[in-house]
Structures are given as structure tokens and as C-alpha cells.
C-alpha positions, -999 to +999 in steps of 0.1 A: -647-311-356-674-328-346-683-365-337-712-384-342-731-406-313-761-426-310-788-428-284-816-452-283-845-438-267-886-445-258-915-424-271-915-404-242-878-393-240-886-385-280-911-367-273-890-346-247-864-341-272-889-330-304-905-306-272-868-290-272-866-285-307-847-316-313-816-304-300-814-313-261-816-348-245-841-345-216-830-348-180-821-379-167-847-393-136-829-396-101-829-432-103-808-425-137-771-410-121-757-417-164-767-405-198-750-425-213-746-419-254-730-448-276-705-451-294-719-467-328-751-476-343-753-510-344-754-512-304-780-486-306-797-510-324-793-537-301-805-517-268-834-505-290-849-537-296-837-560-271-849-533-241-873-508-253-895-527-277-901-549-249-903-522-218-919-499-237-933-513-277-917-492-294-880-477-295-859-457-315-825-447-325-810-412-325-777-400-338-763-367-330-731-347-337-712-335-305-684-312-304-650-338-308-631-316-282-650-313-255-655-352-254-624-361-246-633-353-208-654-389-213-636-418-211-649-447-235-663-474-216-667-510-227-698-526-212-696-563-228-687-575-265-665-553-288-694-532-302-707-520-266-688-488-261-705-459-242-696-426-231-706-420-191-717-387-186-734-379-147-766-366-150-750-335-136-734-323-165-759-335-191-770-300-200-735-287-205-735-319-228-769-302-244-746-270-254-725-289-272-747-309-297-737-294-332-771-293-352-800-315-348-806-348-328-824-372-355-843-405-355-823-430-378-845-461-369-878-472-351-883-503-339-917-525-330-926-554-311 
């Protein structure tokens, strides 16, 4: 069983990510200790535009599918209203997170200043 999370993401770290075949989230930079996937689309959608259209001019929305077992290690963490849940994974483990992406990471949605 798998389950499907969302990741918005800047043209670089898309770029990264079409590099690795679309099936691996790049490393994180050591001033980033969390990837941290969501839970849903629609607060994808909201960190897209309201942080990397204006950081960046451009952002975009991934969704992947991620083995439903091996999340259950991650907690679910609520950073604000009721649609802001995240999963925390350290930068550590993120390419053990890699190996378990079923399929393809897809863009769903770009977004423009």
C-alpha cells in the first residue's frame, strides 16, 4: 500500500529531481536539517506560491507515492491551521526515504509571479 505526499519545490530542486530520473528528492543543504513532505495538496499549494514564487519566480508542486509502512516511523506534524500537516524527516535519512518512493515523482502544478 502505498500513500501519496506532496512536495512543493523551486526550479532548481526540479531540476535535481528530473537529473535523478524523477524518482529521488535531492539532498537537503546543511542549513536544511528537514525534508519535510506534506501531507495534502492544497498546502503544497500554499507554500508554492506564497514562498517560492516570491524567493524564487516560479514554484511547483510534486506529488509522489511512498511506501504506507515504512511511514509510520514519521510522526505527522501540525505546523499552523488544519491543512498544514508535514511529515519531518532529518536530512540523514532522506535517501532511505528515496528507496521507498513507489513510481515516479510528478509535477501537478506550476506557479508564477
Amino acid at each position: 500500500m502505498t500513500t501519496f505526499l506532496y512536495r512543493p519545490v523551486n526550479q532548481k530542486e526540479l531540476d535535481l529531481i528530473e537529473q535523478s530520473g524523477w524518482t529521488k528528492f535531492p539532498p537537503r543543504l546543511p542549513e536544511q536539517p528537514i525534508f519535510y513532505p506534506v501531507l495534502n495538496e492544497e498546502y503544497a499549494t500554499q507554500i508554492s506560491k506564497e514562498w517560492n514564487v516570491p524567493a524564487y519566480g516560479t514554484g511547483y508542486v510534486t506529488r509522489f507515492a511512498v511506501d504506507s509502512e515504512y511511514l509510520n516511523k514519521f510522526g505527522v506534524e501540525n505546523v499552523g491551521g488544519a491543512i498544514h500537516n508535514e511529515l519531518w524527516v532529518p536530512a540523514e535519512e532522506l535517501e532511505e526515504f528515496n528507496r521507498h518512493i513507489v513510481g515516479k515523482i510528478e509535477v501537478i502544478a506550476k506557479h508564477e509571479s
